[in-house]
N, C-alpha and C positions, 0 to 999 in steps of 0.2 A: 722489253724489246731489244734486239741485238743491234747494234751499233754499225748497221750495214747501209742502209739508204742516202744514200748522196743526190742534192737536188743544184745542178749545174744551171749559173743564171746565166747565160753569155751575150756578147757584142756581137760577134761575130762569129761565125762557123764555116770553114773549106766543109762541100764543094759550093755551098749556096751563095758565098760572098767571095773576092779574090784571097790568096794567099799572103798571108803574114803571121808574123811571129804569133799572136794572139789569135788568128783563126785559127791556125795548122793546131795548137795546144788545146782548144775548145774541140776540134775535131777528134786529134788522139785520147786526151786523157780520159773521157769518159768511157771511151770505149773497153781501153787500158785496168780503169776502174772496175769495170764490168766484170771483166777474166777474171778480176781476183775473187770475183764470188760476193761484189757487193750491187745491191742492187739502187741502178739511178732513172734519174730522168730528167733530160733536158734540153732547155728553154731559149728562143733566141728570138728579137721582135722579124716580123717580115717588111722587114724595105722593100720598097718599089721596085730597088734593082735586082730581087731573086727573080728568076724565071721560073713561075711556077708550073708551068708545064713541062719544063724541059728538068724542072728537078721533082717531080710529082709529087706536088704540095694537094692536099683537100682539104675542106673543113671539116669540122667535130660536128657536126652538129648539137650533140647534146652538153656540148661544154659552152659552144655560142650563144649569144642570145643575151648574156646581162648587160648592166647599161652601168658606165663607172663615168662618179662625178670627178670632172677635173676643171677648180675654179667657177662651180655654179652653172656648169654645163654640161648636159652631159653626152657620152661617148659609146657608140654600141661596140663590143668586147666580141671579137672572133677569132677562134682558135683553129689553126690548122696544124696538120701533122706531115712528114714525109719519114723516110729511111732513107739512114745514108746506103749506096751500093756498097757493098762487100763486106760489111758491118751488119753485126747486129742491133742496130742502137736507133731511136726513132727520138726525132725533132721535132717538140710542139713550138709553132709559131703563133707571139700576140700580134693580132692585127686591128687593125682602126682604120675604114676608110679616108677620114680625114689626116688620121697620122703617120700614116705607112703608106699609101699609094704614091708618093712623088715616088720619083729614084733618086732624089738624093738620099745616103746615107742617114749621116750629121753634119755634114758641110756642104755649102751649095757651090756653084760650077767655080767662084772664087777663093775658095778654101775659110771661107765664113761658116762660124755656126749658123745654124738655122734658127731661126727666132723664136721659136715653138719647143725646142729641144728640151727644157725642162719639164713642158708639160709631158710631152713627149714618152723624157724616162719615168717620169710620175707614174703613167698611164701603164707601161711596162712594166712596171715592179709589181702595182695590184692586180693589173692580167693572170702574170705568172703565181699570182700568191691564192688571186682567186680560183685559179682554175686547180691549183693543187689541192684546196680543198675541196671543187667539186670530183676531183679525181678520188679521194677520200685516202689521201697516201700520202703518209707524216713521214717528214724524214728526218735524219738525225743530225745533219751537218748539211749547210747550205754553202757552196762553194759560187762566189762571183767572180766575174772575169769580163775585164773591162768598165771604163768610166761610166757608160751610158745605165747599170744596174745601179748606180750608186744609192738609191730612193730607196735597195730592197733591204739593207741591215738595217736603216729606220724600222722602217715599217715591221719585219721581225720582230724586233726589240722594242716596240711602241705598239703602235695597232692592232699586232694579231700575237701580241705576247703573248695572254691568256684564253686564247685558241689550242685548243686541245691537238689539233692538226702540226700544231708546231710548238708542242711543251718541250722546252728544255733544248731548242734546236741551236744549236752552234755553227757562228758564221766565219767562214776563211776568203778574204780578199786578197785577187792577185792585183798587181802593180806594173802596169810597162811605162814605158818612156813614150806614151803615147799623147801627150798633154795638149793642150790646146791656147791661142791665142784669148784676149780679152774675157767674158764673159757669160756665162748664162743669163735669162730674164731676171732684172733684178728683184723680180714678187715670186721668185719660185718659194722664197719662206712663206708665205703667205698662204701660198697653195697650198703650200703643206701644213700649214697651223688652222688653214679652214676645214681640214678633215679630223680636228681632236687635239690633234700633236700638241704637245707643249712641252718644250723642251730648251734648258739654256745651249745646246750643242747648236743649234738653230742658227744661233748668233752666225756661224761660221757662213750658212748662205746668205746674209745680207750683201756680199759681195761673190758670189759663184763663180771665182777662178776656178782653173784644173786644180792650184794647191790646195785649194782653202775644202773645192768639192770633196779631195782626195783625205783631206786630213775629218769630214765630217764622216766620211763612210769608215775610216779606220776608227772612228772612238767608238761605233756600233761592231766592231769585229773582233771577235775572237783569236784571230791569228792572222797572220798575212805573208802573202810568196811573194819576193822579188821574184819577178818574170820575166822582165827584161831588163838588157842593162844600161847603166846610165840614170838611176832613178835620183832624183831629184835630193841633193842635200836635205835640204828645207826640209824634205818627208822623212831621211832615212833620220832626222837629226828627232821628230816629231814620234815617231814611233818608236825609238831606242827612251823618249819620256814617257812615253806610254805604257813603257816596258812588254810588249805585246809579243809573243812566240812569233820567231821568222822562218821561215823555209827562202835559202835561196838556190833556187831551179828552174828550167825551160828544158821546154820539149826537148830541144838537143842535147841535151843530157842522156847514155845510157840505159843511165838506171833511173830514170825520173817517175816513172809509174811506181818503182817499190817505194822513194823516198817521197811521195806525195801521198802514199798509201799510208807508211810510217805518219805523215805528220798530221793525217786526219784522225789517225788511232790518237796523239796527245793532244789533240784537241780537243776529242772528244771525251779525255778523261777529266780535262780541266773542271 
């Protein structure tokens, strides 16, 4: 298979969510991608605060419909899609009536996490992971972007390793300065150890800062883009031990489509 399919996990996406650094590059770069003759598809959960009418979201029907346990409960999985205007590029949304219908984001009217938020991304990584296998469309290199995928290089690299849908798939996480106060739920390991997982990396969520979350998604990654600037000593000091391939770019960058096209091509040789 040629080394062409790119599976974008994102946080956030312009026009569906406001503009910022990490939306606006979730918006361009796939697109960007695309021209070049590789073919993607990508991912973003639906919060409460998209307008799905006014951005013509629908559902899949025949991607909806499965039930994922999260914590011994479970959760019914529904997949929407839109297109952005003037793009050729179409957005599947994971959704969950109980975990997507507020409009908060990830922080509520206080700039507090949400207290659910690990289940939350949990919920979002198998969405996206499941529904690309009912899509029946492996791709070569998984590109995350933003804190809230962090659950999906696990789960790659652990759960659906020996999934034929994702043999040999290589993961690239971006990095902003987007970090957050206190913590996630502190049984988000647990969550995640009640699905198989067993892993000493774990350790890292017994405490679910933005560092500690940030340094468990980078030992599952293949390479990583400074995206924004300002990235946190502690990380850049954590991944130059790691010795891990860096890309550092953003969207305002001219030539950031060629140089993030160059870095997926040595990732993918690794």
């Amino acid at each position: 298979m040629d080394n062409n399919r790119i599976l974008y996990v994102c946080q956030e996406i312009v026009p569906y969510l406001p503009e910022n650094e990490m939306s606006l590059l979730s918006r361009k770069l796939p697109q960007a991608i695309q021209e070049k003759g590789m073919e993607i598809r990508t991912f973003m959960p639906r919060f409460g605060a998209i307008n799905e009418r006014r951005n013509q979201l629908h559902e899949v029907i025949r991607l909806s419909g499965m039930n994922l346990i999260i914590d011994d409960n479970d959760h019914q999985l529904i997949i929407k899609v839109a297109s952005i205007p003037s793009a050729r590029v179409q957005i599947y949304f994971i959704d969950n009536d109980e975990y997507f219908q507020r409009k908060a984001i990830v922080f509520d009217e206080h700039g507090n996490l949400l207290p659910d938020d690990d289940e939350r991304a949990i919920f979002f990584a198998r969405g996206v992971l499941e529904t690309v296998k009912k899509l029946r469309w492996s791709p070569n290199l998984v590109h995350c972007i933003g804190w809230f995928t962090a659950v999906v290089p696990l789960y790659l690299k652990r759960i659906f390793a020996d999934d034929p849908i994702f043999s040999n798939v290589k993961v690239v996480v971006s990095l902003y300065n987007n970090g957050f106060e206190g913590s996630l739920n502190k049984n988000m390991r647990a969550k995640i150890e009640s699905e198989g997982v067993k892993d000493q990396e774990l350790s890292l969520l017994d405490d679910p800062t933005y560092e500690n979350l940030m340094k468990f998604v980078i030992k599952y990654s293949d390479g990583i883009v400074y995206a924004g600037d300002q990235i946190a000593p502690e990380l850049v000091s954590f991944i130059e031990s790691e010795g891990k391939p860096v890309l550092v770019c953003n969207s305002q960058s001219d030539d950031y489509a060629e140089r993030y096209h160059e870095f997926y091509q040595k990732i993918l040789q690794l």
